[in-house]
C-alpha positions as CSV (number, residue, x, y, z in Angstrom):
1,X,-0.9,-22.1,0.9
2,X,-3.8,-20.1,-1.0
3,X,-4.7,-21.7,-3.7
4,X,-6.8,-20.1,-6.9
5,X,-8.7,-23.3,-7.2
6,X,-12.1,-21.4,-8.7
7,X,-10.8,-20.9,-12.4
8,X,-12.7,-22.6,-15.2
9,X,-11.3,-20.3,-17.6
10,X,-7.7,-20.8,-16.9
11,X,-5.4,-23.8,-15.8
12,X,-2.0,-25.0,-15.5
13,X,-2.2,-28.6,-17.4
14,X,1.6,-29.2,-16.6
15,X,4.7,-27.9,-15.8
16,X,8.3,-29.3,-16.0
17,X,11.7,-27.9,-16.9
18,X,11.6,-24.9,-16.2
19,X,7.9,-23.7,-18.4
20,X,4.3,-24.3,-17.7
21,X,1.7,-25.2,-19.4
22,X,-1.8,-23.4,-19.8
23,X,-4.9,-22.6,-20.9
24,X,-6.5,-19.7,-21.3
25,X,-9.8,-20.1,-22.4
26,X,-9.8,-21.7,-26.0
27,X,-5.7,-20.8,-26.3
28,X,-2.7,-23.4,-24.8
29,X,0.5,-21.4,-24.2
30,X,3.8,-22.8,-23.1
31,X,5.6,-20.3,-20.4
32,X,8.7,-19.9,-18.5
33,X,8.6,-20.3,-14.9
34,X,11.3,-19.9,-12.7
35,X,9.8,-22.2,-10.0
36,X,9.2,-25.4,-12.0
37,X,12.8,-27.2,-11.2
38,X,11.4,-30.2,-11.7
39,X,12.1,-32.6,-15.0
40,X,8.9,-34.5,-15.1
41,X,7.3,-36.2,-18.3
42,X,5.8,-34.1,-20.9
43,X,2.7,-36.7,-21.6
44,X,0.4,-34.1,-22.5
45,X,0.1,-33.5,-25.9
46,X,-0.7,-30.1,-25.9
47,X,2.6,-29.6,-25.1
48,X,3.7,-29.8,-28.7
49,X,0.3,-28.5,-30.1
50,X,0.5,-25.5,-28.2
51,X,-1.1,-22.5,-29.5
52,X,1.5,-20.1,-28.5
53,X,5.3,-20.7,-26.9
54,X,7.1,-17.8,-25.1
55,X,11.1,-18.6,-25.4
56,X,13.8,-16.8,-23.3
57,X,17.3,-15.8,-25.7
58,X,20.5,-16.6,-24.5
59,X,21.5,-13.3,-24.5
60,X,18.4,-11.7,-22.4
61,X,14.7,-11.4,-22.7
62,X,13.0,-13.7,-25.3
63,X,9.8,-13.2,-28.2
64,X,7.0,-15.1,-28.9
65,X,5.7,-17.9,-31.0
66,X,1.9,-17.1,-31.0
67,X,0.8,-17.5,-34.8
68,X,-2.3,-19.0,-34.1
69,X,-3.3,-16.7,-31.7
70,X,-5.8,-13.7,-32.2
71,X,-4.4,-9.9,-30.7
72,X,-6.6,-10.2,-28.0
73,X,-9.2,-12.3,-26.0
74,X,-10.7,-12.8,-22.8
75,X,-11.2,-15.0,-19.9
76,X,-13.3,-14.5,-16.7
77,X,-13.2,-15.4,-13.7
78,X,-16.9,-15.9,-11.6
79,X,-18.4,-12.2,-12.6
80,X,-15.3,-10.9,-14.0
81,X,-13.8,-10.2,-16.9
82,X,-10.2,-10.2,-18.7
83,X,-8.8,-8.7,-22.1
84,X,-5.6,-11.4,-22.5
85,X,-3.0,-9.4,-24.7
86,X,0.6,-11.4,-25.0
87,X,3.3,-9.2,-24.2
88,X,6.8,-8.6,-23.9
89,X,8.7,-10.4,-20.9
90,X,6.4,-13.9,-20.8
91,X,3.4,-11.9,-19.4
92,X,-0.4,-12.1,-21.1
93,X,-2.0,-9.0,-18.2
94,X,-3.0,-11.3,-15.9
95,X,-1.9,-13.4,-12.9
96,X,-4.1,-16.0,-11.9
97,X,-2.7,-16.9,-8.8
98,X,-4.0,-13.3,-7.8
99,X,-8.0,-15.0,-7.4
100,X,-6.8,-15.9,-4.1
101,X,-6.3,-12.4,-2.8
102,X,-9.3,-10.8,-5.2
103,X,-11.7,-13.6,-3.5
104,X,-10.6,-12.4,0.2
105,X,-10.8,-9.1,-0.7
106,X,-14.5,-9.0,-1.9
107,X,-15.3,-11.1,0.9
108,X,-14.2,-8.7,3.4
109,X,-15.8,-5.5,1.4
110,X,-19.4,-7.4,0.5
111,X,-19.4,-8.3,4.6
112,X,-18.6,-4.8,5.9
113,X,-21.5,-3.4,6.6
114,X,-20.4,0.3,5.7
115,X,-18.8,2.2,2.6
116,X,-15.0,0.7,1.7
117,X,-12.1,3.1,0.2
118,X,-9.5,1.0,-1.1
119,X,-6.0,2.1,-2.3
120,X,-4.6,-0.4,-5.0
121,X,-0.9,0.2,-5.7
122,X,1.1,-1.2,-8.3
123,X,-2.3,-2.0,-9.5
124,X,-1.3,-3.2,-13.1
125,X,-4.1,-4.0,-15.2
126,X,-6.4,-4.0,-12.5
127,X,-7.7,-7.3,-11.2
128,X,-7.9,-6.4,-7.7
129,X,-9.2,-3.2,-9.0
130,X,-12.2,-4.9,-10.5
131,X,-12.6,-7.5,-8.1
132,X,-13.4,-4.8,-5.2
133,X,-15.7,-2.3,-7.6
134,X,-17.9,-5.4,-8.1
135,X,-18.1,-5.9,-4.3
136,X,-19.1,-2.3,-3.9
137,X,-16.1,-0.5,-2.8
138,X,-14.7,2.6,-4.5
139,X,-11.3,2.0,-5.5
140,X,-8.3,4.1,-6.5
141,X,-6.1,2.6,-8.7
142,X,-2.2,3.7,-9.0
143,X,0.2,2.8,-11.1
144,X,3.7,4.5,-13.0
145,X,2.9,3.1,-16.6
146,X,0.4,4.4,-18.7
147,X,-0.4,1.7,-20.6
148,X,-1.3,-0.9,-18.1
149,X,-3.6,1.7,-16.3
150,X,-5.4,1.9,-19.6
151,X,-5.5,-1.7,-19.9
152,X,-7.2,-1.8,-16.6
153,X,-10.1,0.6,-17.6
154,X,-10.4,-2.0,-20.1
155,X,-11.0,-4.8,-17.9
156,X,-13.1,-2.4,-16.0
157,X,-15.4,-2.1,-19.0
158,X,-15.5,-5.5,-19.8
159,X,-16.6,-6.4,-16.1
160,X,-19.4,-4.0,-16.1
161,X,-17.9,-1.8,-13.6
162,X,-16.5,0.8,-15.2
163,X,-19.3,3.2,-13.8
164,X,-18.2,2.9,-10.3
165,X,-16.5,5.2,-8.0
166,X,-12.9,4.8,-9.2
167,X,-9.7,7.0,-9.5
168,X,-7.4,6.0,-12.6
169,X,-3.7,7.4,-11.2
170,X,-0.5,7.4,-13.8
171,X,1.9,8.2,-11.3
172,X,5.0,7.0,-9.1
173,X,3.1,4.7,-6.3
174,X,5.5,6.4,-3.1
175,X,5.2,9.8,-4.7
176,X,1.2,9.4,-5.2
177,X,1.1,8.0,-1.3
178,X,3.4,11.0,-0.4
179,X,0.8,13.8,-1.2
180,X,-2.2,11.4,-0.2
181,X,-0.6,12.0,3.2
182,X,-0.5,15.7,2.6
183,X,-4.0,15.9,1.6
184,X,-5.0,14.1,4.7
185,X,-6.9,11.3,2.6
186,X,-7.3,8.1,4.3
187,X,-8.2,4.6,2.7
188,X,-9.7,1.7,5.1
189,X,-8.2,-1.4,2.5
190,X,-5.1,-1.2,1.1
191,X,-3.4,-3.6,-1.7
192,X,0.3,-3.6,-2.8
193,X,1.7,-6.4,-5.4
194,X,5.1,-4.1,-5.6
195,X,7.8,-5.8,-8.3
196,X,10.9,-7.3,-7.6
197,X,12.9,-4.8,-9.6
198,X,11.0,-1.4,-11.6
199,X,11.3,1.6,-12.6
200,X,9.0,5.0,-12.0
201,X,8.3,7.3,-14.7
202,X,10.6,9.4,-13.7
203,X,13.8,7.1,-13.6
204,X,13.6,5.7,-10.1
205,X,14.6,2.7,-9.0
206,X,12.7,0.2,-7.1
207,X,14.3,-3.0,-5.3
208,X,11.8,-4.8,-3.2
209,X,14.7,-6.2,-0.5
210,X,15.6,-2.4,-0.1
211,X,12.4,-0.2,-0.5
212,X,9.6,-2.7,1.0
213,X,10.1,-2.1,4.5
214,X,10.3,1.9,3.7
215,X,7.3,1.7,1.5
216,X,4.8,-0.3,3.8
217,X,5.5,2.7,6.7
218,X,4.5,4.7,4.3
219,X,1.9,3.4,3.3
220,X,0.5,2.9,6.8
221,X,0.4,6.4,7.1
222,X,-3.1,6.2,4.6
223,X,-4.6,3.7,6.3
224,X,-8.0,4.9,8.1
225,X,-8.3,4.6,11.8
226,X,-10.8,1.6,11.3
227,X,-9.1,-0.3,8.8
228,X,-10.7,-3.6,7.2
229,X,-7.6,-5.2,5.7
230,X,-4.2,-5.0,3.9
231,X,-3.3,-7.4,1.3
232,X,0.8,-7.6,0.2
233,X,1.8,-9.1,-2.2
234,X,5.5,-10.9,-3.5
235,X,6.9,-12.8,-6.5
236,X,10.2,-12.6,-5.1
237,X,11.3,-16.1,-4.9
238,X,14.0,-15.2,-1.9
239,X,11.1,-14.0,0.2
240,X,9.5,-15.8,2.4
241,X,5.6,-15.8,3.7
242,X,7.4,-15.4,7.5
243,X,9.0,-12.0,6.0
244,X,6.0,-10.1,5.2
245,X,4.1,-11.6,8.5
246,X,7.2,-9.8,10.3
247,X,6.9,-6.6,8.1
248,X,3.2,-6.1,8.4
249,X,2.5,-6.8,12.1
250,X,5.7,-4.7,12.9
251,X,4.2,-1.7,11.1
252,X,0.1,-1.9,11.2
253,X,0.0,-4.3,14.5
254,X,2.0,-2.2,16.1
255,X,0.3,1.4,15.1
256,X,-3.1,0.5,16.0
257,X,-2.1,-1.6,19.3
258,X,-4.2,-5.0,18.0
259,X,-4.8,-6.8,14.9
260,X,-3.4,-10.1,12.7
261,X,-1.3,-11.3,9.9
262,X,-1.3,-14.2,8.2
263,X,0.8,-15.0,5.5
264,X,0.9,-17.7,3.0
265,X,2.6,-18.4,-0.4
266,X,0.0,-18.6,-3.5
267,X,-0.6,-21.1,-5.8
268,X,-2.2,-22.8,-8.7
269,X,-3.0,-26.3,-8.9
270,X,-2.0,-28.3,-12.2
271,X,-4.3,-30.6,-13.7
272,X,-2.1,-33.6,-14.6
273,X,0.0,-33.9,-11.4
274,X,-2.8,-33.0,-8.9
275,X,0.0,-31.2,-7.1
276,X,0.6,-27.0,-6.7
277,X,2.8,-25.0,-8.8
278,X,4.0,-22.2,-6.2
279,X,3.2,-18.5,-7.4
280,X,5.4,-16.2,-4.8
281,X,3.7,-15.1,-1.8
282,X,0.6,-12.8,0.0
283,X,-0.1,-11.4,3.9
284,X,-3.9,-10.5,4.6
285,X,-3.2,-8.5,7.6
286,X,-6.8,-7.2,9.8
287,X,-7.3,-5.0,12.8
């Protein structure tokens, strides 16, 4: 397992039932997480002095308790930095599990030795974005909804990096990747964190079972002729580490007649139990 163990801005205190329970920053939060079976003790007290709750309705999505919480705030992580905005669905714009696959990523770019282009799909509000403009890549950073590409420029700014080489795309990942091909461009790193379920701007559907497998040949097509890495990404709970191993070194392995994948789920430790609160899954795949 990869574990984001370097947080001192964020942790998961406990988790039992069904929710987790975190800090970010100054703010405690109560969660739902689909992983956390378990019906443990609640000893910590935060539990009931949370700052903010997110509860699901029995009828379909759920709303916030968050009172005592400001509109915004931010947490970092080492030299970056990250506006914290609850939203709709459970999320806050940021998964910390993620610090696993941002620290591999500037690891490889800072230790390159040449210029990196890296394609970040899906790219949400930009933490892997960030992550490899701070270890000196240029970065282009797709994604269908407008909003969360804004909120990336925002981490972005808050990071210090908005002043690097970067490409802000609002667009339909497959669609942007289709006339990337047509234009010849080519990207030496690329990172995917596609959703289980989603839709593009323009109505269509995504299901990750059915439109990974297409997707990642795709894909491959960008991917320069001396490529550093590719990083892919699943919350999927039904998909396994062995299934995106199989995927990427069917497709990349196999195109550039050498290479390795290694994939792992992703987790975050919790504080009170010493133990790891799974977070989905990741393959690092390398010529």
């Amino acid at each position: 397992m990869w574990i984001a163990h370097n947080w001192n801005d964020f942790e998961v205190l406990d988790c039992s039932n069904g929710e987790k329970l975190e800090r970010w920053g100054d703010y405690y939060l109560v969660r739902p997480d689909p992983q956390a079976i378990w019906s443990t003790p609640r000893k910590n007290p935060k539990w009931k002095t949370r700052d903010a709750s997110y509860s699901r309705s029995n009828t379909g999505g759920g709303a916030w308790n968050k009172s005592k919480l400001p509109e915004r705030w931010t947490v970092d992580y080492k030299d970056l930095t990250f506006n914290i905005k609850p939203m709709n669905f459970k999320h806050t714009g940021l998964f910390p599990e993620q610090a696993a696959n941002w620290d591999y990523a500037m690891d490889k770019i800072r230790n390159a030795g040449r210029p990196i282009k890296v394609l970040n799909l899906f790219a949400y509000t930009g933490g892997a974005t960030v992550a490899c403009l701070k270890a000196g890549a240029s970065v282009t950073h797709v994604d269908a909804a407008k909003g969360m590409v804004a909120w990336a420029k925002e981490n972005a700014q808050s990071s210090g990096v908005i002043d690097r080489p970067v490409r802000w795309i609002v667009e339909d990942c497959a669609k942007f990747v289709e006339r990337e091909i047509r234009r010849g461009n080519k990207y030496d790193a690329i990172i995917m964190d596609p959703p289980s379920y989603g839709r593009g701007p323009g109505g269509e559907v995504w299901k990750l079972e059915e439109n990974l497998w297409p997707f990642v040949e795709l894909v491959s097509k960008v991917l320069s002729d001396d490529p550093l890495f590719v990083i892919i990404s699943s919350y999927t709970t039904g998909l396994s580490p062995s299934v995106l191993t199989y995927i990427a070194e069917s497709i990349f392995t196999k195109k550039y007649g050498c290479g390795h994948a290694e994939s792992r789920e992703l987790g975050l430790p919790v504080k009170d139990t010493g133990l790891v609160l799974p977070c989905g899954s990741a393959c690092h795949w390398e010529k």
